[in-house]
TIVO-2410 file (N, C-alpha, C; in nm, 3 decimals):
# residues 84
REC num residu      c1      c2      c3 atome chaine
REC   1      X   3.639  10.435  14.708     N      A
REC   1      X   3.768  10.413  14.646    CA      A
REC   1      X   3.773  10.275  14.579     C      A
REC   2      X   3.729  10.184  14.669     N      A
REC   2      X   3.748  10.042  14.587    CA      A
REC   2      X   3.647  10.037  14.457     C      A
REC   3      X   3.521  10.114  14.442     N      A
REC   3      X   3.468  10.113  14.321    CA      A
REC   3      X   3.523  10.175  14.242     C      A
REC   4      X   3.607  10.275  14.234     N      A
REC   4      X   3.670  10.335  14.143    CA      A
REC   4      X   3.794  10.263  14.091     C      A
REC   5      X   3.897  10.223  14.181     N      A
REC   5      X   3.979  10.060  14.114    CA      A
REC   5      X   3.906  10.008  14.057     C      A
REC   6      X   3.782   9.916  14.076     N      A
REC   6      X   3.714   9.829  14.018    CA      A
REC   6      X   3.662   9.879  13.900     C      A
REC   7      X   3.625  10.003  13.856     N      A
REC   7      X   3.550  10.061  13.743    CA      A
REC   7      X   3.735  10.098  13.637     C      A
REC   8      X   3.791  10.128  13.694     N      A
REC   8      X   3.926  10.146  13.640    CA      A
REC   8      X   3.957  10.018  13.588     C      A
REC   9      X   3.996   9.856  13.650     N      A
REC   9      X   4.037   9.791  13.648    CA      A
REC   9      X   3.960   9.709  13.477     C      A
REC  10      X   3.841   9.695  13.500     N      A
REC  10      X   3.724   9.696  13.393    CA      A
REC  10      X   3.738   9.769  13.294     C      A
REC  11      X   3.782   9.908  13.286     N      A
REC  11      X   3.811   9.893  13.130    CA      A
REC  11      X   3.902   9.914  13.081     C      A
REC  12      X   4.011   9.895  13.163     N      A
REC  12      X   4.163   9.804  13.126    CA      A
REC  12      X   4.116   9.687  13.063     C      A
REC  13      X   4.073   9.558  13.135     N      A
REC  13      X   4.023   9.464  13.074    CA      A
REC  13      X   3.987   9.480  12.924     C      A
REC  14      X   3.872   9.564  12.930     N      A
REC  14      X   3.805   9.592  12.819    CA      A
REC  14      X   3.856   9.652  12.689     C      A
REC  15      X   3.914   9.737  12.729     N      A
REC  15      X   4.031   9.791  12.628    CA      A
REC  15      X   4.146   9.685  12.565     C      A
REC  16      X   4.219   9.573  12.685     N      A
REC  16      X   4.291   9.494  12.623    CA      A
REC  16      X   4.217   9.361  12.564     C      A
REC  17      X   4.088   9.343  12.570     N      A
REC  17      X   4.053   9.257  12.528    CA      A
REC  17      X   3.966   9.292  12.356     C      A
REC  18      X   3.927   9.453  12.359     N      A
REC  18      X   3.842   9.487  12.265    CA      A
REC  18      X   3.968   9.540  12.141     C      A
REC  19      X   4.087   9.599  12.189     N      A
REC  19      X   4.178   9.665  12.074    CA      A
REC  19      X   4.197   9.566  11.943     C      A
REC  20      X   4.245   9.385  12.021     N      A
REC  20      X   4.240   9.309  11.873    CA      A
REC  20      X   4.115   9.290  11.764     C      A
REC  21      X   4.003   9.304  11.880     N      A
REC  21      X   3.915   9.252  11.766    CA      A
REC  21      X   3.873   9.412  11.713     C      A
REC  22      X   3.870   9.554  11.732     N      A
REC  22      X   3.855   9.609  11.656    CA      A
REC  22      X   3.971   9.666  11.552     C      A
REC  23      X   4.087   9.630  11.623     N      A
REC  23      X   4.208   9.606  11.496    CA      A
REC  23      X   4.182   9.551  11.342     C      A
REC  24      X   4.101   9.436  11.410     N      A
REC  24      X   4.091   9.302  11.311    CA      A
REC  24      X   3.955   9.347  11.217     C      A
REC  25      X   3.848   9.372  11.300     N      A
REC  25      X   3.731   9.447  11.222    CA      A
REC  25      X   3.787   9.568  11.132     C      A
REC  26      X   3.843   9.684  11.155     N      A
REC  26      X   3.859   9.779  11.116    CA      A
REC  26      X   3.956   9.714  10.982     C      A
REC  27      X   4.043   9.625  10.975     N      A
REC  27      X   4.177   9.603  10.876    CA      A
REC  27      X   4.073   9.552  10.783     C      A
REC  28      X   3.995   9.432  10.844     N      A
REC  28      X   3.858   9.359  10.736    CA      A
REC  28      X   3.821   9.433  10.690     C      A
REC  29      X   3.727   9.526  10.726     N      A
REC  29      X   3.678   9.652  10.653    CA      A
REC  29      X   3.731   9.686  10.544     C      A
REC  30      X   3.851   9.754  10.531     N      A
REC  30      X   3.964   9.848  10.452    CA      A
REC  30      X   3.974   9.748  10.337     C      A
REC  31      X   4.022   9.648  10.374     N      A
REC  31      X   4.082   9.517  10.290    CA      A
REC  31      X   3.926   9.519  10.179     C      A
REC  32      X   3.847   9.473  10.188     N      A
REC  32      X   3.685   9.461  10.142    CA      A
REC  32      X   3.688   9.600  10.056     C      A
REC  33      X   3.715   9.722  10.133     N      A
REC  33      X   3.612   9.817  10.074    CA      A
REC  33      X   3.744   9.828   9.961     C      A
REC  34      X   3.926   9.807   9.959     N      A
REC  34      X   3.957   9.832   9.841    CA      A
REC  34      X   3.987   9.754   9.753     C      A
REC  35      X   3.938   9.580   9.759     N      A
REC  35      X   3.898   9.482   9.719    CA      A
REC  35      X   3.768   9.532   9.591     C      A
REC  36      X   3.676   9.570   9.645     N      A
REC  36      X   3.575   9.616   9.568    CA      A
REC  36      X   3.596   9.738   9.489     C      A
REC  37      X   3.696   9.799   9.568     N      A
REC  37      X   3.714   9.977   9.447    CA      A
REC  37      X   3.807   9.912   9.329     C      A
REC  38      X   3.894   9.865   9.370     N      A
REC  38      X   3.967   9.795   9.267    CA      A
REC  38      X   3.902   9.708   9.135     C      A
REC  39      X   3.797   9.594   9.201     N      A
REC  39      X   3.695   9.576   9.076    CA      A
REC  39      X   3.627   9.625   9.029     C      A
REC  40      X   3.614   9.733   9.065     N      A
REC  40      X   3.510   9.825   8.991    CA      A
REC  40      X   3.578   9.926   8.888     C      A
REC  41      X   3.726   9.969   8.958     N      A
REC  41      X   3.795  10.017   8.810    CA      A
REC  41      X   3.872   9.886   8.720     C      A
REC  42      X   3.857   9.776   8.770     N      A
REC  42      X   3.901   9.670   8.644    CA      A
REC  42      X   3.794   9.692   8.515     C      A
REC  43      X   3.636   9.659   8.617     N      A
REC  43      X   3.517   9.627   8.530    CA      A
REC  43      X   3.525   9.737   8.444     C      A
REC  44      X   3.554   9.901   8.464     N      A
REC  44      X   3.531  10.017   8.429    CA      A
REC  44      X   3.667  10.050   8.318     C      A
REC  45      X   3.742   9.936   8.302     N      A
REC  45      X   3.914   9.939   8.197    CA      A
REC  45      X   3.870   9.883   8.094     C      A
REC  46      X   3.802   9.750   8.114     N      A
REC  46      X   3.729   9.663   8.050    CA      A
REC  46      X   3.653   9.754   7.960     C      A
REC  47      X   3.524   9.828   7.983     N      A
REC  47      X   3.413   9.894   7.945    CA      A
REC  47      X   3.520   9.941   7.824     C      A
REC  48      X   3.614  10.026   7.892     N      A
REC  48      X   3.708  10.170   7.796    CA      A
REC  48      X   3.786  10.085   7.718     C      A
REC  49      X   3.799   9.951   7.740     N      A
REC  49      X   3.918   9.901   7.605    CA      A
REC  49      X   3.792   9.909   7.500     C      A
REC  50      X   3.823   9.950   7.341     N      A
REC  50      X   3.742   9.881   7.234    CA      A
REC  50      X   3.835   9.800   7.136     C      A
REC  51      X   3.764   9.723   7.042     N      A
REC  51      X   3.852   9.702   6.961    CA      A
REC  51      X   3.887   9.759   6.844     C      A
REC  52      X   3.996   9.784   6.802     N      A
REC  52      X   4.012   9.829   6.681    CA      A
REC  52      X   3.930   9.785   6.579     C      A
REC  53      X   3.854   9.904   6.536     N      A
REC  53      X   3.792   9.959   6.443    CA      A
REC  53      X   3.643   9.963   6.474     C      A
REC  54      X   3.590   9.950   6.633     N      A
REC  54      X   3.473   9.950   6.657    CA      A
REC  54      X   3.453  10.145   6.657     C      A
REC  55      X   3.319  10.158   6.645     N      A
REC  55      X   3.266  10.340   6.671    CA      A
REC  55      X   3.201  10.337   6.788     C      A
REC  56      X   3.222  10.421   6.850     N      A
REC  56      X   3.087  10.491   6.938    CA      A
REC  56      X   3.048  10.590   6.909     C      A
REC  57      X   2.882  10.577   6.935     N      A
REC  57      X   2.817  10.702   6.901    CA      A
REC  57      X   2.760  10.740   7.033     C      A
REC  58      X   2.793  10.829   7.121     N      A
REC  58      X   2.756  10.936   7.194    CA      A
REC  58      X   2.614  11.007   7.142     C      A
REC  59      X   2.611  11.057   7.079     N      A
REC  59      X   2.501  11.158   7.066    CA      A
REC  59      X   2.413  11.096   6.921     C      A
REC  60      X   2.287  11.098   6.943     N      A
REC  60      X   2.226  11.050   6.819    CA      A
REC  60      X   2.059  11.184   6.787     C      A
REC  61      X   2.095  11.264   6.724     N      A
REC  61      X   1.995  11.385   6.655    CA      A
REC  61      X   1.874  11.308   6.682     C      A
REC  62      X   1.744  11.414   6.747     N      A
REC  62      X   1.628  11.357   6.673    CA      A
REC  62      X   1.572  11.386   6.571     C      A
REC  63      X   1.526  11.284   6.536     N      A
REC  63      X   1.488  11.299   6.341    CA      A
REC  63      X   1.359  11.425   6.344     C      A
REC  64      X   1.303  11.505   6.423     N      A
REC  64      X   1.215  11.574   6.372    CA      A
REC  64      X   1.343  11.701   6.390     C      A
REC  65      X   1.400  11.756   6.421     N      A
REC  65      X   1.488  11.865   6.463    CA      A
REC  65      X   1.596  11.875   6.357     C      A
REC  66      X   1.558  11.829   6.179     N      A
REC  66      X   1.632  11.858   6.099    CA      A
REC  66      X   1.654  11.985   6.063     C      A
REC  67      X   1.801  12.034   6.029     N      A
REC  67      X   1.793  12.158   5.957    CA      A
REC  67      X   1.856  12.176   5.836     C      A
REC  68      X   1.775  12.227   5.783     N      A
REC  68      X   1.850  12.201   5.595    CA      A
REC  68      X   1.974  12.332   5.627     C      A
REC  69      X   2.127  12.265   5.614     N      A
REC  69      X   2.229  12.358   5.634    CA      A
REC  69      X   2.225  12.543   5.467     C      A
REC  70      X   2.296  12.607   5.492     N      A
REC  70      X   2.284  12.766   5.427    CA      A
REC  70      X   2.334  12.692   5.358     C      A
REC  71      X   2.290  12.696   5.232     N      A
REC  71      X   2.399  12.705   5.102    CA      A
REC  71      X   2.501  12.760   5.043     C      A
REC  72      X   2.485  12.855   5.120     N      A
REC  72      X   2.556  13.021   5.085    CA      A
REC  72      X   2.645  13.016   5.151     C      A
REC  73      X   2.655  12.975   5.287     N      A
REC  73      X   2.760  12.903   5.355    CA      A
REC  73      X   2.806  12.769   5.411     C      A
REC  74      X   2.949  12.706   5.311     N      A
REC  74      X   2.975  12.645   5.298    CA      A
REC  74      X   3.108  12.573   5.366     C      A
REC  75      X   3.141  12.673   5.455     N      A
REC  75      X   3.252  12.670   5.469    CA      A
REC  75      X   3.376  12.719   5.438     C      A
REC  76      X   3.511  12.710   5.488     N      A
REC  76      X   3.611  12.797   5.482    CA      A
REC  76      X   3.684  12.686   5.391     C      A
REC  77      X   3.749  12.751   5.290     N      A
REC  77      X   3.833  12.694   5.173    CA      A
REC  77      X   3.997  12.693   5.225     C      A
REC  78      X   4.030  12.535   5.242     N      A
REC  78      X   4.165  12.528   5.269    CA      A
REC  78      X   4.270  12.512   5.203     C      A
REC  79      X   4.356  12.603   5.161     N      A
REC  79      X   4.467  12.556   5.063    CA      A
REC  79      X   4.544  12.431   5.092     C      A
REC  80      X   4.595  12.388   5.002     N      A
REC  80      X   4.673  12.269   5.040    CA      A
REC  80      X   4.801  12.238   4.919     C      A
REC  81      X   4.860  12.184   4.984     N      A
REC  81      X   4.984  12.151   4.867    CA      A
REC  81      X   4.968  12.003   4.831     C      A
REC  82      X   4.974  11.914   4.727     N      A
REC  82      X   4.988  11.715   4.781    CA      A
REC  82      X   5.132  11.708   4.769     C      A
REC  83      X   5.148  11.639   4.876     N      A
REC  83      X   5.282  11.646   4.884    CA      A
REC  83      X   5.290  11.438   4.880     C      A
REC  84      X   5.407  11.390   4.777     N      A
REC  84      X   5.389  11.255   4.695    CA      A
REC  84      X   5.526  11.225   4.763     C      A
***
């Protein structure tokens, strides 16, 4: 019986002595990991601003994979009005 108080009593101790510091570890953690998610979508706002009138080119053809377009088809003819 008295070892079982004593094994009881121990991790009472342990429990009230371990809850702050893994309070404190666990909050550090959180704080850090959305410290860093946060700069990483700043760095990633940054990337996506451009300035007016810059291009991106996405996709660039390779030069042996030319194809001389149909002549014959040219496309669909759009009416239009100019309107002044």
């Amino acid at each position: 019986m008295k070892t079982f108080i004593t094994i009881v009593f121990i991790l009472f101790v342990l429990r009230w002595l371990l809850k702050p510091f893994i309070k404190f570890t666990v909050q550090t953690t959180i704080n850090k990991m959305a410290g860093e998610a946060m700069k990483r979508q700043q760095q990633y706002q940054e990337q996506q601003r451009k300035a007016e009138g810059t291009i991106s080119v996405d996709y660039i053809p390779v030069k042996g994979n030319t194809k001389k377009p149909n002549p014959g088809n040219k496309g669909d003819y759009v009416d239009y009005e100019e309107v002044k």
